[in-house]
N, C-alpha and C positions, 0 to 999 in steps of 0.2 A: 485811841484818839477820837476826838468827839468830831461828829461829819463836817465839815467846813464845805461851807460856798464861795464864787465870786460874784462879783455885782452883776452878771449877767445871768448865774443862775439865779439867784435870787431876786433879780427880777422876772426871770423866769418863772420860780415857783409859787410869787406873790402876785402877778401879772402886775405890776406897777410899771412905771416908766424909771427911768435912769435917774431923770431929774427928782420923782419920790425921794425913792433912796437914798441921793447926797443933801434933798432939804431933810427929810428924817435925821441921817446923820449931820448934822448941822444945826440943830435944833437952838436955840438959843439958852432955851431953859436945860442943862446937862444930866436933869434927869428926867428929859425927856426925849434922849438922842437915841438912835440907835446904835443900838451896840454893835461893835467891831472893832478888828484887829490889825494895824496896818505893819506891813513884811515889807522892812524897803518902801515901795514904792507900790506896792500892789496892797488891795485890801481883798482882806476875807471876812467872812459872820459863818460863829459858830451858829446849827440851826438852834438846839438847844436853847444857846441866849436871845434867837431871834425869838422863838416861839414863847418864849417866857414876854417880851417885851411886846408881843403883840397881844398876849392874854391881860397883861396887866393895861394897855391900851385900847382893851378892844369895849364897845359899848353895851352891846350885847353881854350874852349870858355864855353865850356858844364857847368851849373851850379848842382851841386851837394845838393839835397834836404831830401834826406836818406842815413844816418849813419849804 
């Protein structure tokens, strides 16, 4: 099973704020959301898809390997 976060670690690991996170996922344009998984009522992100969607958004050159 691929490592799963919740939105505290992942703001944790990304140092963003909370609010980040929900406008990321929330994006208007859908592919440009962030990706996640909602369980019920609780959300998770695979790091994996985080790390891909921060590579394909990032501006820079720099490849991003931890979530």
């Amino acid at each position: 099973m691929d490592d799963i976060v919740n939105v505290k670690q992942l703001m944790e690991a990304l140092q963003v704020s909370r609010k980040w996170v929900y406008e990321k996922m929330h994006h208007p344009d859908p592919s440009e959301r962030l990706p996640h998984v909602k369980l019920g009522r609780t959300l998770r992100f695979r790091k994996r898809d985080v790390e891909s969607w921060i590579n394909a958004h990032s501006r820079n050159s720099e490849v991003v390997t931890h979530a």
